[in-house]
C-alpha positions in Angstrom: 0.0 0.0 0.0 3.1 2.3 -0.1 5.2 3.5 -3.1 8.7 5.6 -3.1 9.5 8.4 -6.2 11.9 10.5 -4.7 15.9 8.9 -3.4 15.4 7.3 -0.4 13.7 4.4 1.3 10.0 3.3 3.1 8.3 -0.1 4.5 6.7 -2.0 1.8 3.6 -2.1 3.5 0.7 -4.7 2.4 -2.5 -5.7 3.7 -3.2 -9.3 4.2 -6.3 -11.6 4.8 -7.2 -15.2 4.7 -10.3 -16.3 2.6 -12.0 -19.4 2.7 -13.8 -19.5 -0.8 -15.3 -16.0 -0.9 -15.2 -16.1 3.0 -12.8 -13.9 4.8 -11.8 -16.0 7.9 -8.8 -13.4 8.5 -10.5 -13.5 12.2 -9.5 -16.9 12.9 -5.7 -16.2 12.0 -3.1 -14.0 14.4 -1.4 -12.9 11.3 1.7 -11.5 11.2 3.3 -9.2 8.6 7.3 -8.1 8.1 7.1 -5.3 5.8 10.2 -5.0 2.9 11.3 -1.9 2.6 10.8 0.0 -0.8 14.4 1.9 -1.8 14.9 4.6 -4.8 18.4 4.9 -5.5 20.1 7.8 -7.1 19.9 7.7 -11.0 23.6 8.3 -12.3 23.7 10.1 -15.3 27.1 11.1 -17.2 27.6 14.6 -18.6 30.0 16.0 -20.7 31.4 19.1 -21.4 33.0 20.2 -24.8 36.3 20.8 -25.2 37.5 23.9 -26.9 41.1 25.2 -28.6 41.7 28.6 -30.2 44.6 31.0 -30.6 45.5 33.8 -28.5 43.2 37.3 -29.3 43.5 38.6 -25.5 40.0 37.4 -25.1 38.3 34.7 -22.8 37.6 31.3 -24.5 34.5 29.5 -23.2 32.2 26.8 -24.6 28.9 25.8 -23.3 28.6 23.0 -24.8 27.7 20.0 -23.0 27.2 16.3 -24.5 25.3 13.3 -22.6 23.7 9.6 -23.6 21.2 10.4 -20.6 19.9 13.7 -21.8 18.3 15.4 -25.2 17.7 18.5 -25.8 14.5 19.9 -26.3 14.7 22.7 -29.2 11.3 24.0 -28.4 11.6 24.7 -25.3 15.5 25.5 -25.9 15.8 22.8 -22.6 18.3 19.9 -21.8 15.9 16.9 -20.3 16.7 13.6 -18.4 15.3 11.2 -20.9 14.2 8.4 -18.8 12.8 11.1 -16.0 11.9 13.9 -18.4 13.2 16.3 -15.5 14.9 19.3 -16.4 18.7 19.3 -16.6 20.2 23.4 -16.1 23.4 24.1 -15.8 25.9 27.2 -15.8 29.4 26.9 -17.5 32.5 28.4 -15.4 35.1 27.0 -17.2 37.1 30.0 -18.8 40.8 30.6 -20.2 42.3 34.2 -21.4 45.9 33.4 -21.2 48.1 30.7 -23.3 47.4 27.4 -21.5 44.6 24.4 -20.6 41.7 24.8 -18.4 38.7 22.3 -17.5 35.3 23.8 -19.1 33.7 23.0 -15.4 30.3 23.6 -15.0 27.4 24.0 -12.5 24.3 22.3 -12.5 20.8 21.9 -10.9 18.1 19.3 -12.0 14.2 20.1 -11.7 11.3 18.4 -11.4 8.3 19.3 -13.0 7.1 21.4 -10.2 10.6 23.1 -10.5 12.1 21.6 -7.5 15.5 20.6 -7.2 15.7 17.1 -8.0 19.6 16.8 -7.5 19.2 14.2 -4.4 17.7 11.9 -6.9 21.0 11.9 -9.1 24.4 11.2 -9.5 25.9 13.1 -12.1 29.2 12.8 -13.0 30.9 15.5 -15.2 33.4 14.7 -17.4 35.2 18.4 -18.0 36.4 19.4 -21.4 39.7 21.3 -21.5 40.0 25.0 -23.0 43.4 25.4 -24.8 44.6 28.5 -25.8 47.8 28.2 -28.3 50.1 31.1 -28.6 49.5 33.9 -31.3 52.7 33.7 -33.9 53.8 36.7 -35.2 56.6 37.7 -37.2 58.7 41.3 -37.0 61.5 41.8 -38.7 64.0 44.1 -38.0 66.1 46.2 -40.5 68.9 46.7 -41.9 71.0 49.2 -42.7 74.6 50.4 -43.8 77.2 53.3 -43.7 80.8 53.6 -44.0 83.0 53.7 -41.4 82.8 56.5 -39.4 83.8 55.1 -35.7 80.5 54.9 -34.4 78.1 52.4 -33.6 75.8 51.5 -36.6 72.2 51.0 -34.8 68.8 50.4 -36.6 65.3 50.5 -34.8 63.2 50.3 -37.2 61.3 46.9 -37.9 58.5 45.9 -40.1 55.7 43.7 -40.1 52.4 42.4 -41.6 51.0 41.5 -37.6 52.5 44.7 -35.7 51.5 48.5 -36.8 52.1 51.2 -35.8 49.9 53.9 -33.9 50.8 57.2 -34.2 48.7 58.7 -31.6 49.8 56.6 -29.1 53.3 56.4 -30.6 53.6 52.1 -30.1 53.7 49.3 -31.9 50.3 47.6 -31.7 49.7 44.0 -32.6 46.8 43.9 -35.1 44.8 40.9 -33.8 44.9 41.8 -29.7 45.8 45.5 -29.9 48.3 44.3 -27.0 51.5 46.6 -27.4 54.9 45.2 -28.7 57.7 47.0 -26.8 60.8 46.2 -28.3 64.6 47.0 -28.6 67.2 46.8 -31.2 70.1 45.0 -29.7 72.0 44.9 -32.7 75.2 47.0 -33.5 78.2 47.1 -35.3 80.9 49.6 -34.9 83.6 48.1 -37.2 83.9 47.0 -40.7 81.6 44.0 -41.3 78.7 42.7 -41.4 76.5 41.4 -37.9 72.3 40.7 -37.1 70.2 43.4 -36.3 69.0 41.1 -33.2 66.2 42.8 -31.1 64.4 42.1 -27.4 60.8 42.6 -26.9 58.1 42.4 -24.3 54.2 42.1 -25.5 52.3 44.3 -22.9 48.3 43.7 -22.4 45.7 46.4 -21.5 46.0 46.4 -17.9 49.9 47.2 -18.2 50.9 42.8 -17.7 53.6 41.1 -19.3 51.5 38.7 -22.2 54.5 37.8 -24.0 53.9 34.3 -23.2 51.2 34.3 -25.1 52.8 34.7 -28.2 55.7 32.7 -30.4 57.2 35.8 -31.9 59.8 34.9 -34.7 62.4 37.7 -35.4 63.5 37.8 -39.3 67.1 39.5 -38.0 68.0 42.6 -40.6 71.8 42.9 -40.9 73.9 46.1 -40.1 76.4 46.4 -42.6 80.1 48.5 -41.7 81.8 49.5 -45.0 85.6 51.0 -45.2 85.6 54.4 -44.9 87.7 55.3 -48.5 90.7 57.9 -47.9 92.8 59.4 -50.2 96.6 60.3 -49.8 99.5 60.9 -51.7 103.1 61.0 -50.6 105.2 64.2 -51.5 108.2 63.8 -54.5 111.4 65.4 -54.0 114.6 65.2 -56.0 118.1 66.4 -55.8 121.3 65.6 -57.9 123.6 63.1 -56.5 125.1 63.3 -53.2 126.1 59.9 -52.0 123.3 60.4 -49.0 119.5 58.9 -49.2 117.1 60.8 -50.0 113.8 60.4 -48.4 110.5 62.9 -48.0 108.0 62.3 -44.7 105.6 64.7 -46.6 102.0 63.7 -47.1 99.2 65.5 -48.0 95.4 64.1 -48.4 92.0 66.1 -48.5 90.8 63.2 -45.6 93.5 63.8 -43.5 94.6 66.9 -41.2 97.3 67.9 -38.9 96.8 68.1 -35.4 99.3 70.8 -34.7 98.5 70.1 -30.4 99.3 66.4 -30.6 101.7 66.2 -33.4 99.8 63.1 -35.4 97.9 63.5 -38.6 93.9 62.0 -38.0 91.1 61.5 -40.3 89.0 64.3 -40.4 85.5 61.9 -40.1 86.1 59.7 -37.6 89.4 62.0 -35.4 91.2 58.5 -35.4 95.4 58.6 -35.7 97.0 58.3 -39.3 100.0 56.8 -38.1 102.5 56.4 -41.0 105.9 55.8 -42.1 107.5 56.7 -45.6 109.9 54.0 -46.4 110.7 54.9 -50.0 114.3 56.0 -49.7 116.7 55.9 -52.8 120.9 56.9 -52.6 121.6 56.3 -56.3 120.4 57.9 -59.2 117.2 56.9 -60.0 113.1 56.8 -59.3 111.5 55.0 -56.7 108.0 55.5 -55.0 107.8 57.0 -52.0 105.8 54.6 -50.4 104.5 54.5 -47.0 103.4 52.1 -44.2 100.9 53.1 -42.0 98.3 52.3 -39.3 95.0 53.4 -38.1 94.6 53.8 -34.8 91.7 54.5 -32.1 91.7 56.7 -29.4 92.7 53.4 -26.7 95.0 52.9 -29.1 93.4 50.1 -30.7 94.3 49.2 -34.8 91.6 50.7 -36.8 93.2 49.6 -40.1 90.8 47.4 -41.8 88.3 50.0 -41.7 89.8 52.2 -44.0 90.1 52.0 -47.8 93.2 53.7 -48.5 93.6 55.1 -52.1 97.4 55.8 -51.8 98.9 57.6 -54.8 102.8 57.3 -54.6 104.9 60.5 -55.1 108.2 59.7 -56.4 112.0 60.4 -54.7 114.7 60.8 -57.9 118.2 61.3 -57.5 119.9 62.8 -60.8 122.8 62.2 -61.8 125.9 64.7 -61.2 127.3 66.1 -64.0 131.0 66.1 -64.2 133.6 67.3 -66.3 137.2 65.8 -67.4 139.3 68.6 -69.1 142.1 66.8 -71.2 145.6 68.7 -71.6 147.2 70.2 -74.8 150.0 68.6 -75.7 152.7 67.9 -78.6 154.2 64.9 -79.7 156.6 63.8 -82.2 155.8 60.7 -85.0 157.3 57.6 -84.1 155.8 55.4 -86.7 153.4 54.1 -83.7 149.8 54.7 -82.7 150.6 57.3 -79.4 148.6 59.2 -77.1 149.3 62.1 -75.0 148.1 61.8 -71.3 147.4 64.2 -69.4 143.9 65.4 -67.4 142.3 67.2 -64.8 140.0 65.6 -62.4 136.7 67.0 -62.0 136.3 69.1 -58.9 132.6 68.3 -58.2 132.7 64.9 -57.9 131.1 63.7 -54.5 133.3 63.7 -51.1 135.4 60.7 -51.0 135.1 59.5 -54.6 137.6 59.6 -57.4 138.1 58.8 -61.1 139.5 55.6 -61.5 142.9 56.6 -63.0 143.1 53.6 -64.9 139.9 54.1 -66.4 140.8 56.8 -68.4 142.1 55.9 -71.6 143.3 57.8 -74.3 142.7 57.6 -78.0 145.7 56.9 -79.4 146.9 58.5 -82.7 149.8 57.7 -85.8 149.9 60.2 -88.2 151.2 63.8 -88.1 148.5 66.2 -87.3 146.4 68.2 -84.8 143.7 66.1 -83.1 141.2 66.5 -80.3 143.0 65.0 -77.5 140.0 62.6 -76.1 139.4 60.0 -73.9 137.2 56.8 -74.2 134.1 58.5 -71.9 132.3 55.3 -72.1 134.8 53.6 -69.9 135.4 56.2 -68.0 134.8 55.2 -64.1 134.3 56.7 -60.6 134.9 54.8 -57.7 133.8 55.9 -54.2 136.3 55.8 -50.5 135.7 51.6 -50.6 136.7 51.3 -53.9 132.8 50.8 -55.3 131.7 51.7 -58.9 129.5 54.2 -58.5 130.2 55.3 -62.3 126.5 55.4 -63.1 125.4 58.6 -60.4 127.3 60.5 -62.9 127.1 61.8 -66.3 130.2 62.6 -67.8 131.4 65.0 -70.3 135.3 66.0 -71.0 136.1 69.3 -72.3 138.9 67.6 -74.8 142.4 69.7 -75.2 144.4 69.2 -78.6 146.9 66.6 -79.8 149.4 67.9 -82.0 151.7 65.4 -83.3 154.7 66.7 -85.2 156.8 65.3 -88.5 159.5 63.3 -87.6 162.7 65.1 -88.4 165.2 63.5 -91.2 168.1 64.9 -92.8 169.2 63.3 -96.0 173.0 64.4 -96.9 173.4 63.9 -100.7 176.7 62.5 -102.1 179.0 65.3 -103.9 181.6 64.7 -106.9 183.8 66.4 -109.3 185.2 65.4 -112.6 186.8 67.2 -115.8 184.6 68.7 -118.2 183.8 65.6 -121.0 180.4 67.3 -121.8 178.4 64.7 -119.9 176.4 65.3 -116.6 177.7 64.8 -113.6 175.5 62.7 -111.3 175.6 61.2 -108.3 172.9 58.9 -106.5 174.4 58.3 -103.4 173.0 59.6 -100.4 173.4 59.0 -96.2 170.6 59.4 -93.2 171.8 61.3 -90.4 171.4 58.8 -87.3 170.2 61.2 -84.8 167.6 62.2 -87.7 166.3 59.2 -89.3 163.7 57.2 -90.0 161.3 55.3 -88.4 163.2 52.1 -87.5 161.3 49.8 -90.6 160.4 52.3 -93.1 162.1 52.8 -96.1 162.6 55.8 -98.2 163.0 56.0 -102.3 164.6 58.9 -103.3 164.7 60.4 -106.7 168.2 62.9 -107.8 167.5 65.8 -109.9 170.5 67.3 -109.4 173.5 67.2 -112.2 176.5 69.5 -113.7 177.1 69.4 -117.6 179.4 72.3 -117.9 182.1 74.0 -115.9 181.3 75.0 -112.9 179.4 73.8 -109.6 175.8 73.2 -108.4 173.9 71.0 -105.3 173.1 68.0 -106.2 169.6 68.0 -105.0 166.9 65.1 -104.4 163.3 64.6 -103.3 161.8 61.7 -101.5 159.6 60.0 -103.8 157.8 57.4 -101.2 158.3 56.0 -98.0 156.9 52.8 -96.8 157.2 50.4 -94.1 158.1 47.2 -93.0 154.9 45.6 -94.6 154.9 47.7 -97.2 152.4 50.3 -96.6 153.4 53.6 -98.4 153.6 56.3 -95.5 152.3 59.7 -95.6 155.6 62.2 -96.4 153.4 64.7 -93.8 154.4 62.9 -91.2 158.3 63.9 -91.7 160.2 67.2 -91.8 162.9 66.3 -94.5 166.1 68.5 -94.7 168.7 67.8 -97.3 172.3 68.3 -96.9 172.9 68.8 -100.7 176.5 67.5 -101.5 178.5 69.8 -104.7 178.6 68.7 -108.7 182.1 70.2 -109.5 182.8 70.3 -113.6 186.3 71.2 -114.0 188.2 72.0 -116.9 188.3 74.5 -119.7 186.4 75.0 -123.1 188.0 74.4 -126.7 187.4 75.6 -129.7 184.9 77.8 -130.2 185.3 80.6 -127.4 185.0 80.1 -123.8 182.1 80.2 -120.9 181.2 79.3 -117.8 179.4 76.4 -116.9 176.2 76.9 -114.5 176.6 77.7 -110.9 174.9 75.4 -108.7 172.6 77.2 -106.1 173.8 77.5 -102.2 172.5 75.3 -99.8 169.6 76.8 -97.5 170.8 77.1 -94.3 169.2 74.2 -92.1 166.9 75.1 -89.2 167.8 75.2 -86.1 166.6 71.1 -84.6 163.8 71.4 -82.2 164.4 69.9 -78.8 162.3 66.6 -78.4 159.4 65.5 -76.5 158.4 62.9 -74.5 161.6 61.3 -74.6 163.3 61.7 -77.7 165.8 63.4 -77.7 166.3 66.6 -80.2 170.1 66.8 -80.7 171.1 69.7 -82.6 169.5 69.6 -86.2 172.1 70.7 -88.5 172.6 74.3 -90.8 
């Protein structure tokens, strides 16, 4: 006679009787009854809530979405029901996420009857939580790059660009363009000398309420690169010359429209960057010549640190030239007397300009010899010519040489021919005679013969010379040899005719013409010796 709808428990309570046909004889009986009891148990029910994933926007991610075997949901009346109770199943979702990360999508819930009471007592409801995941937002900056030359300071870049960050420019920040969170960054990169290195940055995403969200983001920096190029300079090294000296010459000069003095510090410095230009000439040239003046150099910081290979030096070379000296060999006058050999006369003056401590080589100075009677230009052989300095070095070619030349006179050899004389009566015949001597002190060249040819002769009475002319000379070999290069006297000897004329009258014969007085013999040079030349 009792029934239980609600969780929980009551006596099963009956009514009992005993019948006899259609008669109740319950009266007769002392019946007693034990009562079972009646027990409703709570109804379990499983419940599910969805699960939902989505990228960070800086807003919350919920879902209230629930799935369940035990329930259906009711579109008319927009209500979840227990199917096998038709009770009403409400619930409230909590579960919430913002931030990158997992969160449970919990729920409360409250089940009603049809009166609207809370029916929960009658139920066990397990909820099975879906999990909210929020990823992070991937955005991609990348920073810039740039490049200058070399001007000794750091080269910095903080700019960046990017299709997920703009800019605002009444706020003056970088904004992300999906969460309008802020993106705070700073260039890191920087290169100060030449080369090349990432335009690396750090940055911080801040949200509205002034928190660090950078966590909720995968931010992938596409590094610019900062680029240092040589800072070009131009200089050019001073020329100089000077004539031959036996001393280097060298020139320290530099000039350079990059470059300037610093009259307080003594050191040249490039204008642009105030670092030292720190240089050495090294071209250095003692002989005549050209050579570059080149220079070594460094670059140099303020600490002192090389700077070098951030400079392009354009370095134009002046030049360092030693001429050579001019000098002059003057060559004597002097006379000389034929000998039949090639002979020259030596005698010089040094030149007085030569460089301290050298000399002409005295055995480089040779003299052109000459043979033949007559005035010549009494040279030397300049091409052989040398110089030689206190050690005895050639140092022949730091000189050009010229020779003033003197003159050469070589004179005819002097020869006196003494013709034969004779005497004979008058027999109307001429009286000849082809014999002749060579004075010894005034002969010939040892090996060179003479021919002589006699003109002289006396036909009548009387006297005459008997006179004679050299018709050739030659020497040993042959070789006819110039009569210029001897002074020939003649000691002419007497053609006597005596006698007297018969017949038909009388007469003198011709008279031969007086000797010429001889000259007066010059006095010899360069050895020989004159003797007295006969009259």
């Amino acid at each position: 006679i009792n029934s239980q709808t609600v969780v929980g428990s009551t006596d099963n309570e009956f009514l009992a009787k005993v019948m006899c046909g259609e008669e109740d004889v319950s009266k007769n009986y002392n019946i007693t009854t034990v009562y079972g009891d009646i027990i409703v148990t709570p109804k379990e029910i499983t419940v599910s809530t969805d699960s939902d994933e989505k990228i960070y926007d800086g807003t919350a991610l919920t879902n209230s979405g629930i799935s369940s075997e035990y329930l259906e949901y009711d579109p008319q009346t927009e209500k979840w029901i227990i199917t096998d109770t038709g009770e009403e199943f409400t619930y409230q979702s909590l579960g919430t996420i913002v931030s990158v990360g997992t969160g449970e999508n919990t729920i409360t819930y409250e089940i009603l009857n049809a009166n609207g009471e809370s029916s929960n007592a009658n139920y066990t409801v397990t909820i099975e939580n879906g999990v909210l995941t929020i990823t992070q937002l991937a955005i991609t900056v990348t920073s810039n790059s740039d490049q200058k030359e070399y001007d000794g300071t750091p080269l910095t870049n903080n700019q960046i660009t990017s299709e997920d960050v703009e800019y605002d420019g009444d706020s003056e920040k970088w904004i992300i363009k999906s969460t309008g969170e802020e993106f705070v960054y700073t260039n890191t990169g920087s290169v100060i000398d030449v080369g090349s290195g990432d335009n690396t940055l750090i940055c911080d995403i801040i949200d509205a309420d002034g928190e660090d969200s950078s966590a909720n983001y995968v931010v992938t920096v596409i590094e610019g690169t900062l680029t240092v190029t040589q800072k070009e300079i131009s200089v050019r090294s001073s020329s100089a010359s000077k004539v031959y000296d036996g001393e280097p010459l060298t020139d320290k000069g530099i000039a350079s429209e990059d470059l300037e003095y610093d009259d307080a510090s003594g050191k040249w410095v490039v204008i642009s960057t105030g670092e030292e230009f720190d240089y050495q000439n090294v071209g250095t040239i003692t002989d005549a010549g050209t050579v570059n003046n080149d220079i070594i150099y460094d670059i140099k910081k303020a600490d002192g640190e090389i700077s070098t290979a951030n400079y392009l030096l354009n370095f134009t070379a002046g030049t360092l030239t030693v001429n050579k000296r001019n000098i002059q060999i003057i060559t004597g006058d002097g006379t000389l007397r034929y000998n039949g050999e090639e002979q020259a006369y030596r005698s010089y003056s040094a030149p007085e300009n030569l460089v301290e401590g050298h000399a002409i080589d005295d055995l480089s100075i040779v003299f052109i010899k000459h043979a033949e009677a007559r005035i010549y230009s009494n040279e030397i052989d300049l091409s052989i010519v040398k110089v030689l300095d206190e050690n005895q070095n050639d140092v022949t070619d730091n000189y050009t040489i010229t020779a003033s030349f003197g003159s050469l006179e070589i004179l005819p050899k002097k020869v006196v021919i003494e013709t034969c004389g004779d005497t004979k009566d008058y027999d109307g015949t001429a009286l000849t005679c082809s014999e002749y001597a060579v004075s010894s002190e005034f002969a010939f060249v040892d090996g060179h013969q003479e021919t002589l040819v006699f003109t002289g002769q006396q036909v009548g009475i009387g006297s005459s010379k008997n006179t004679a002319f050299v018709e050739k000379i030659v020497d040993a070999d042959g070789n006819e040899i110039s009569e210029t290069n001897y002074e020939i006297h003649f000691i002419e000897g007497d053609l006597e005719v005596f006698g007297s004329y018969s017949g038909g009258g009388s007469g003198s014969g011709d008279s031969g013409e007086n000797g010429e007085n001889g000259e007066n013999g010059e006095n010899g040079e360069n050895g020989e010796n004159g003797g007295s030349f006969p009259g």
